[in-house]
C-alpha positions as CSV (number, residue, x, y, z in Angstrom):
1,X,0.0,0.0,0.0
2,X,1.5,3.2,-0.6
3,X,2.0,6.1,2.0
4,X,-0.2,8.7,3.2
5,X,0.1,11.5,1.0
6,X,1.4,15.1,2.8
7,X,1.1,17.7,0.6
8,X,3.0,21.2,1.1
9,X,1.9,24.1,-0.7
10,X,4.2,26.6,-1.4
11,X,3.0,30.6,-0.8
12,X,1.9,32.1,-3.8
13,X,4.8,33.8,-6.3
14,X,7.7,32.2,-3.7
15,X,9.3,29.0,-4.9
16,X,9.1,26.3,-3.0
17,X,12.4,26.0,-1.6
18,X,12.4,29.7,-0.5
19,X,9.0,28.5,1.1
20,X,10.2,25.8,3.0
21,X,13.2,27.5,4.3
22,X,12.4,30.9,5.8
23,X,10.5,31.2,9.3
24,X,8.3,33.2,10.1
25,X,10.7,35.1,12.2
26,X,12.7,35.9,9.1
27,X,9.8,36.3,7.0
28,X,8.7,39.4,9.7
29,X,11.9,40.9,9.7
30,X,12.2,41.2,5.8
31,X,8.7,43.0,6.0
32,X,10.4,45.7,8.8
33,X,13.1,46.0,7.1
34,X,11.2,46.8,3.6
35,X,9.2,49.5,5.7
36,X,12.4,50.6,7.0
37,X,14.2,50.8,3.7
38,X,11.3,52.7,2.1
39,X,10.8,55.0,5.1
40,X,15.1,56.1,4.9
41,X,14.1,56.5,0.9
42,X,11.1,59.4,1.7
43,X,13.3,60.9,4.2
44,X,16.7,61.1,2.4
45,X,19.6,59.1,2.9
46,X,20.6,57.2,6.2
47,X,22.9,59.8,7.3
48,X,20.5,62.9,7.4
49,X,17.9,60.8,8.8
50,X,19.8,60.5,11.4
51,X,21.5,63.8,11.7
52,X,18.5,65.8,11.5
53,X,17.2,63.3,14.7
54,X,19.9,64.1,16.4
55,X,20.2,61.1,17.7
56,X,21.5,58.0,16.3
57,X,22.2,56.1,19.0
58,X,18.0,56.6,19.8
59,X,17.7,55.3,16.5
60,X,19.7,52.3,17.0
61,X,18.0,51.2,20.1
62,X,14.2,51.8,18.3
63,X,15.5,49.8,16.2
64,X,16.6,46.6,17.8
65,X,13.7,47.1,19.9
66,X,11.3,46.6,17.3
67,X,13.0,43.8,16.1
68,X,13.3,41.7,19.5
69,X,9.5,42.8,19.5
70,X,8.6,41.1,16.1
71,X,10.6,38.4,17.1
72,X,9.3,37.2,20.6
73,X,5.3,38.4,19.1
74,X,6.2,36.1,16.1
75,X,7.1,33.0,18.7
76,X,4.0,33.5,20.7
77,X,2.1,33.2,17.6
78,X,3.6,30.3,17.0
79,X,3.0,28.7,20.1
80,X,-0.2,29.8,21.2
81,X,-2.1,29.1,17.8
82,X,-1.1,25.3,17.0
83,X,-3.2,22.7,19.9
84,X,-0.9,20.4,18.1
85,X,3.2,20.5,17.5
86,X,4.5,17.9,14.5
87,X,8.1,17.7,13.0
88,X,7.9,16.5,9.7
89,X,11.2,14.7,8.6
90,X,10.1,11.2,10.2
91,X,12.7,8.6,10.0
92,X,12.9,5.1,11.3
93,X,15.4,6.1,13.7
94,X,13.6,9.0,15.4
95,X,10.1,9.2,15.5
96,X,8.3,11.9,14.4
97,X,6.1,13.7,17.7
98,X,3.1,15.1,18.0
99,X,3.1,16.2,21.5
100,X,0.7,17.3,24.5
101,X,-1.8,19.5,23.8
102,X,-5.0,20.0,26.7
103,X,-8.2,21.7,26.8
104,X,-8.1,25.6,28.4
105,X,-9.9,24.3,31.7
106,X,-7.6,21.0,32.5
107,X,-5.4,22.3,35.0
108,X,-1.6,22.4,33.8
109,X,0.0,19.2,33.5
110,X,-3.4,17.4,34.5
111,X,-3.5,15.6,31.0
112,X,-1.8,15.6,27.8
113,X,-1.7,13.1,24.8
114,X,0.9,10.6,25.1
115,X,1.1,9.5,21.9
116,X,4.9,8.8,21.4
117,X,5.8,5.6,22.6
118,X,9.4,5.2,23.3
119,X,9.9,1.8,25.7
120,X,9.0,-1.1,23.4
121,X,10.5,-4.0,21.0
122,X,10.0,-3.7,17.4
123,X,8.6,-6.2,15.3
124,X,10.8,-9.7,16.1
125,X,10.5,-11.2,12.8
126,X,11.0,-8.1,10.3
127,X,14.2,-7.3,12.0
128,X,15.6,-10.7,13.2
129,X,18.6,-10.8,10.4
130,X,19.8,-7.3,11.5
131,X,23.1,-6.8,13.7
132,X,21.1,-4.5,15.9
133,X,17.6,-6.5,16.5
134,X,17.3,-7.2,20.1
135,X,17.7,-10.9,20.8
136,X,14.7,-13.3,20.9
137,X,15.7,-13.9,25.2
138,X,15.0,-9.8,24.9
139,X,11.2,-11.1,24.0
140,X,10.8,-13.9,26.1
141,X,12.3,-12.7,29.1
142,X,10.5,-9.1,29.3
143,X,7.0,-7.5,30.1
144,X,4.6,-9.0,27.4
145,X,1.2,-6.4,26.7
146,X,-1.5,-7.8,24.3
147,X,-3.4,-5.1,23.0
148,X,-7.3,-6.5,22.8
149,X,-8.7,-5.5,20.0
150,X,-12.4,-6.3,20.6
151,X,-14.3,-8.5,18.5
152,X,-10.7,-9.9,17.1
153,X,-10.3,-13.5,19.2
154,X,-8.9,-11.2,22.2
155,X,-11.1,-13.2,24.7
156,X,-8.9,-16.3,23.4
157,X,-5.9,-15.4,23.6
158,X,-6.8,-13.8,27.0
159,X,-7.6,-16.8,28.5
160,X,-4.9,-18.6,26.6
161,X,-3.0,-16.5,29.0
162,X,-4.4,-17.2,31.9
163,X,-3.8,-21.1,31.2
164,X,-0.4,-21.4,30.1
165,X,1.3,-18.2,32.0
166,X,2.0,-20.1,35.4
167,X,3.7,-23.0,33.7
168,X,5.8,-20.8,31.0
169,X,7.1,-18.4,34.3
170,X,5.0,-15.8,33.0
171,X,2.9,-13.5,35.9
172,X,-0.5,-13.1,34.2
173,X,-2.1,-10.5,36.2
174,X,-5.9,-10.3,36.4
175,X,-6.2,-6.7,36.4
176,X,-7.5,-5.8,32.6
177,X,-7.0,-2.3,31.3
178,X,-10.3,-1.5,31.4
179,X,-12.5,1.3,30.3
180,X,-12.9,2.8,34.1
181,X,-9.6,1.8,35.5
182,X,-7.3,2.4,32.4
183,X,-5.5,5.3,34.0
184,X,-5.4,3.1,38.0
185,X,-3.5,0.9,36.6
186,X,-1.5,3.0,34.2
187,X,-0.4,4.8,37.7
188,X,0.1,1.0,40.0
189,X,2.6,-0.1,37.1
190,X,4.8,3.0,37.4
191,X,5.8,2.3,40.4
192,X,5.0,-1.5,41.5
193,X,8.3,-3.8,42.6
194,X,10.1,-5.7,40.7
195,X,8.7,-9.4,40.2
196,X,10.6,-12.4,40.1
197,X,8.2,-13.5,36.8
198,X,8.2,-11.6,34.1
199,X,4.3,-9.6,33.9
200,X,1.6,-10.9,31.5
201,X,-1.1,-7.8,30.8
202,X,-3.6,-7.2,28.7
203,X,-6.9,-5.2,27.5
204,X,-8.2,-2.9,25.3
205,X,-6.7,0.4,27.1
206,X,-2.8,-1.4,27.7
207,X,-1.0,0.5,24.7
208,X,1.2,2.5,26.5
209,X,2.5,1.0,29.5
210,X,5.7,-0.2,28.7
211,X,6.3,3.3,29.2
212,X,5.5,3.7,32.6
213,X,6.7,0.3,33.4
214,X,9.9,0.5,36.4
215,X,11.3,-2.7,36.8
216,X,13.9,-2.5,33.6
217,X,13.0,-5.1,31.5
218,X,12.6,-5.3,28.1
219,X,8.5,-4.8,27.0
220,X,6.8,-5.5,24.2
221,X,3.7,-5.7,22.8
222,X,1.1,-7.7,20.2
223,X,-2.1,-7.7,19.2
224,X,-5.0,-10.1,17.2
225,X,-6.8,-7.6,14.7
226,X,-9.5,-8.3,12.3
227,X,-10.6,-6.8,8.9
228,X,-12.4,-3.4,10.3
229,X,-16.2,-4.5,8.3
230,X,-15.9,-7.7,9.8
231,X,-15.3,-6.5,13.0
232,X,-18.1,-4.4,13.0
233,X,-20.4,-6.9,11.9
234,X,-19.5,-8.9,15.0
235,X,-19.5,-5.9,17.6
236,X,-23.3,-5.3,16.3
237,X,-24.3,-8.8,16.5
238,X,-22.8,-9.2,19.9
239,X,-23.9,-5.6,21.5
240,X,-27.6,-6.8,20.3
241,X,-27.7,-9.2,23.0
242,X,-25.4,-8.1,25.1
243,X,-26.2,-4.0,25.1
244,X,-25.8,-3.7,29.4
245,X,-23.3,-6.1,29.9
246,X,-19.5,-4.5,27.5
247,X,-19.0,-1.2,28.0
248,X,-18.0,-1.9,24.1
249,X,-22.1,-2.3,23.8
250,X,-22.8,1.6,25.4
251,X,-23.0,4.9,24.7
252,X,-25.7,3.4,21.8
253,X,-28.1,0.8,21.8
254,X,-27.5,-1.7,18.9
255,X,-30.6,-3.5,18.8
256,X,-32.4,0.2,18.1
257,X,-29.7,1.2,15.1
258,X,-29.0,-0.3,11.9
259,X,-25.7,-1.6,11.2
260,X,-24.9,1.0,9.4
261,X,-25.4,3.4,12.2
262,X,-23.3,1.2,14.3
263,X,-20.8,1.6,12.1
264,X,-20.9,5.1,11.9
265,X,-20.7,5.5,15.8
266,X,-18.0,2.9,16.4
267,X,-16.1,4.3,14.0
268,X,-11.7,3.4,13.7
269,X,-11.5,1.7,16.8
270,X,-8.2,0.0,16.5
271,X,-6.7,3.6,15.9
272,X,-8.1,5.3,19.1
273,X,-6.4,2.1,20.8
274,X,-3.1,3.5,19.5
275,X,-3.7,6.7,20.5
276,X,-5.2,6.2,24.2
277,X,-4.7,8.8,26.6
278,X,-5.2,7.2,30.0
279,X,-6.2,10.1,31.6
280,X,-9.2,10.9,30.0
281,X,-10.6,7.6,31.5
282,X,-9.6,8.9,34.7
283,X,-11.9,11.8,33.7
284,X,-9.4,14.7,33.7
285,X,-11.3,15.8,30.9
286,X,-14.5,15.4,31.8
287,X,-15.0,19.4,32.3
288,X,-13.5,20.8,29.0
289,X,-16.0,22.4,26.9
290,X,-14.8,19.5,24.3
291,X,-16.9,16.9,26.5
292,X,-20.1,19.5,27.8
293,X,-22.6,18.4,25.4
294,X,-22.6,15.5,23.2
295,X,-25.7,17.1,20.9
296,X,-24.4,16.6,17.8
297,X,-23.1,13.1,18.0
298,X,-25.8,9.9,18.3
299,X,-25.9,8.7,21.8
300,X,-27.8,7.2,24.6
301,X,-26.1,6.7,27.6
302,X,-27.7,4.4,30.3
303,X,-26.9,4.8,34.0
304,X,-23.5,3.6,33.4
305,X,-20.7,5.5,33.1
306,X,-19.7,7.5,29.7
307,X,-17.2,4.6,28.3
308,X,-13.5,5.9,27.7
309,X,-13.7,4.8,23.7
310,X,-16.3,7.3,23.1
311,X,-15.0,10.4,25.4
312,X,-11.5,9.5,23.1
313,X,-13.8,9.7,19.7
314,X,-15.3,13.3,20.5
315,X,-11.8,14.9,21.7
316,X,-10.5,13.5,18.6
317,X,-13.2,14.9,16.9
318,X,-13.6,18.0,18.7
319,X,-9.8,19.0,19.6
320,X,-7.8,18.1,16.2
321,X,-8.8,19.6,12.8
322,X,-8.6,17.6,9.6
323,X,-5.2,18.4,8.9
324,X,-4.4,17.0,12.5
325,X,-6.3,13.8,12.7
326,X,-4.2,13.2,9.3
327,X,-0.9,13.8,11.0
328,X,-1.3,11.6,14.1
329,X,-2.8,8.8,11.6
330,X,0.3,8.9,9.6
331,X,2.5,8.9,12.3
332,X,0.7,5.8,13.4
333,X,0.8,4.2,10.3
334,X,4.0,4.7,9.9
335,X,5.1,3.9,13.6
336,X,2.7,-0.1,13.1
337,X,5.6,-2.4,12.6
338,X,7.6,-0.9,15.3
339,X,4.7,-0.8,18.2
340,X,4.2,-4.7,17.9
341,X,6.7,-7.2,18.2
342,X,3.9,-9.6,16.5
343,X,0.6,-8.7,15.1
344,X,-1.6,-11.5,14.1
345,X,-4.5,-11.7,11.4
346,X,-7.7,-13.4,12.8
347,X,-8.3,-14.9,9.7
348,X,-4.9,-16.8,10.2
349,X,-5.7,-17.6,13.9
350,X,-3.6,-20.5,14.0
351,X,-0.7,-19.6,12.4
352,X,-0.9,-15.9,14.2
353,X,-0.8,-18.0,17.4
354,X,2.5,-20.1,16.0
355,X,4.2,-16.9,15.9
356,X,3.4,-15.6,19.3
357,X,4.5,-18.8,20.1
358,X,8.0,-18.7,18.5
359,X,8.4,-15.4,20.1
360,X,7.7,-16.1,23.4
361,X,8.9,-19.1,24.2
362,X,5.0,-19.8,25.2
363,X,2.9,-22.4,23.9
364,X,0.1,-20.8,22.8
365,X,-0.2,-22.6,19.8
366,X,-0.1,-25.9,21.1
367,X,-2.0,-25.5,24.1
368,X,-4.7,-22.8,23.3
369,X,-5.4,-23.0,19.0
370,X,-8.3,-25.1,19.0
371,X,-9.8,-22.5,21.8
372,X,-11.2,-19.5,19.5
373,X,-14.1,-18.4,21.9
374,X,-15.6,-16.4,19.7
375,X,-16.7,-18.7,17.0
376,X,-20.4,-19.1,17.6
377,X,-21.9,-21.9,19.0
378,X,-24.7,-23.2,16.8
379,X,-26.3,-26.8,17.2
380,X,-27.7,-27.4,13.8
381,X,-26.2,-26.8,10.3
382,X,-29.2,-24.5,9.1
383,X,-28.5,-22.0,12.5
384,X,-24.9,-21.8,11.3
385,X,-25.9,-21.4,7.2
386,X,-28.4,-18.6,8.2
387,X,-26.0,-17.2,10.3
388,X,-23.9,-16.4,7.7
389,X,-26.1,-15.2,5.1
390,X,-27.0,-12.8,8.3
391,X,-23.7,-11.7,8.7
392,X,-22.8,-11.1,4.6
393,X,-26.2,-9.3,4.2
394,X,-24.9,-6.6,7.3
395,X,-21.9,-6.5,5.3
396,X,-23.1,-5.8,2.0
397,X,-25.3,-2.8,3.8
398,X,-22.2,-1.5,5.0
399,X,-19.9,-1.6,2.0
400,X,-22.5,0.4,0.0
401,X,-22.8,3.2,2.1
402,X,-19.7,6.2,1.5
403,X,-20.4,7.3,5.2
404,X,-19.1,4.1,6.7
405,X,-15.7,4.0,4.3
406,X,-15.1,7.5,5.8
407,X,-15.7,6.5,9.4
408,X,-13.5,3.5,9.2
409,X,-11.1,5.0,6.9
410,X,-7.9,5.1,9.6
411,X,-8.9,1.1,10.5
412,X,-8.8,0.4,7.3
413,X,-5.4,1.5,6.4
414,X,-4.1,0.2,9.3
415,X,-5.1,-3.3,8.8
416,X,-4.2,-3.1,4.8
417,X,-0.8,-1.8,6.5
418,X,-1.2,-5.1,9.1
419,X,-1.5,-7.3,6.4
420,X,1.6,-6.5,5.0
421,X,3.5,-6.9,7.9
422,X,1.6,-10.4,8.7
423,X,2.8,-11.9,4.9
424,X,6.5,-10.4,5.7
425,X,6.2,-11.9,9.3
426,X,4.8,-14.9,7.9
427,X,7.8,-15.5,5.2
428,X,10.6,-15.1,8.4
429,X,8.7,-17.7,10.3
430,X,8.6,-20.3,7.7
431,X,12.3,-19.8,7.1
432,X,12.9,-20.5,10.9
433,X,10.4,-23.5,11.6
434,X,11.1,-24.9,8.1
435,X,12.4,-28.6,9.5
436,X,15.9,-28.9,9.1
437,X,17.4,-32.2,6.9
């Protein structure tokens, strides 16, 4: 798949490389400067300027006063106008940021928007030939994070956890990064002990720990995602019987929406994963004007708690501009293969779960891949054959509407971006396992 497109324009009748190299500070000063030059023209030449002043040295010191004043007005600008900070110029090596920006009534420091992550391995099997790639002990021995991506096996693999941790010297805790205790735990792991085990997390809100975690060892993380219409599909299906139960299933009733609608409110999950500020789950947010009202966004909240997905999708919506949510998508994009030392393909279940395997020196594979929860349970044939037609008709519905491409339109480049990775993961793996003669 090709890359995001950035386009700069330059300024009209100045080339582009002039563009692209004068700041604004420089660009202000060649304005004063031209009103300077023209004003030393009207009055006669520099010299009797200043002798019929009287007074160069005043002159002088006007002077350098207006242009310290341009200067520091010009860097307020600068600062004060953008929410949102980028450096273009990514590279592999150093990762582009887009750094904290909060609403006017969060008191300083209160919240911000981690999105850089810094404390991770990179993919394992994209870089396992180079003379820098961490080792695979780096993998096995360190802090492992799976990322559940709901609706993608994640309840599987979570209990495939739970099963085979203990005997593989892996500390699974319990504790899920949940939607009301994202930014708890976020806050327990920066300063808990050291373990003897190596820790086991997971949930949907755990991107971003091996940040905060203390104990200095390696951390990485991996994920099970699913094609986004798929997923969609299955969040509906599920949320229709289950609306008070997943905080997934809130915010909107599924059984009183069309799919389509669903679709429309769920929107790009799996990005807002990879974007999660903790905080705002905390509610540290809660009493920007961004989160007052919710009027013009669908919604029907029950007693429960606002979930933490859906305060994420209306400061996403409501903080960044266009232009913004473009520049943090890209930055995720291009950041995929680094943030997961594995990502697996639920389509490819099996042979996802071989790779996790290989990585972690835990048997996932041969102890959990006949285990997919999340297949259905169906006692006849004809339950499982009108399933199905169920689930392509929902589909269908949702591939002819425009307004559902939009909506999903950062999931769906992440997971065409996904499925590169998984074929380039999947040629390394059968090179290692291939049986030796």
């Amino acid at each position: 798949m090709s890359a995001i497109p950035v386009n700069i324009e330059p300024s009209e009748g100045v080339s582009n490389s002039l563009s692209l190299s004068l700041s604004p500070v420089s660009s202000n000063l060649l304005i004063f400067q031209k009103v300077l030059s023209l004003a030393v023209r009207m009055q006669g030449s520099y010299h009797e300027v200043c002798t019929s002043m009287k007074a160069k040295r005043f002159y002088v010191v006007i002077s350098l006063a207006a242009c310290v004043g341009i200067t520091l007005w010009t860097l307020y600008q600068q600062v004060g106008s953008h929410p949102v900070e980028t450096w273009s110029n990514y590279s592999g090596k150093r990762h582009r940021k887009i750094t904290g920006f909060s609403p006017p009534s969060v008191a300083e420091g209160a919240a911000s928007w981690p999105v850089e992550r810094h404390r991770f391995l990179p993919n394992f099997f994209l870089l396992w030939d180079k003379q820098k790639a961490p080792s695979l002990s780096s993998y096995s021995e360190g802090n492992i994070i799976f990322l559940h991506n709901n609706k993608a096996g994640g309840i599987s693999i979570r209990k495939c956890m739970q099963v085979v941790g203990p005997d593989s010297g892996l500390n699974v805790s319990r504790d899920v990064f949940s939607s009301r205790y994202a930014a708890t735990e976020f806050e327990y792991w920066k300063h808990a002990p050291r373990t003897k085990q190596h820790m086991g997390l997971y949930g949907g809100y755990s991107f971003g720990v091996c940040d905060v975690f203390n104990d200095g060892r390696p951390c990485s993380y991996f994920t099970m995602i699913r094609n986004p219409y798929d997923r969609v599909v299955s969040a509906y299906l599920y949320c229709s019987k289950n609306s008070s139960k997943d905080q997934l299933c809130t915010a909107l009733k599924a059984s009183e929406v069309s799919v389509v609608d669903w679709a429309l409110h769920h929107g790009s999950f799996f990005f807002r994963q990879l974007v999660i500020n903790p905080e705002v789950c905390n509610g540290s947010f809660d009493d920007s004007p961004y989160l007052s009202n919710y009027d013009d966004i669908p919604h029907k909240f029950s007693r429960e708690p606002i979930p933490c997905w859906f305060k994420h999708k209306v400061l996403l919506q409501r903080m960044l501009s266009e232009k913004e949510r473009g520049d943090l998508l890209k930055h995720v994009y291009d950041n995929l293969e680094n943030y997961f030392a594995v990502i697996g393909l639920l389509e490819y279940f099996d042979l996802s779960m071989g790779m996790i395997q290989h990585v972690y020196h835990v048997p996932f594979k041969d102890r959990c891949s006949d285990s997919h929860y999340n297949k259905g349970n169906f006692r006849k044939r004809r339950q499982k054959i009108e399933a199905d037609l169920l689930v392509a008709k929902l589909k269908r519905e949702l591939l002819a509407d425009p307004r559902v491409n939009a909506s999903l339109h950062a999931d769906l480049l992440l997971y065409e971006k996904a499925k590169q990775i998984f074929n380039r993961q999947t040629e390394v793996f059968s090179y290692l396992t291939k049986p030796t003669s």
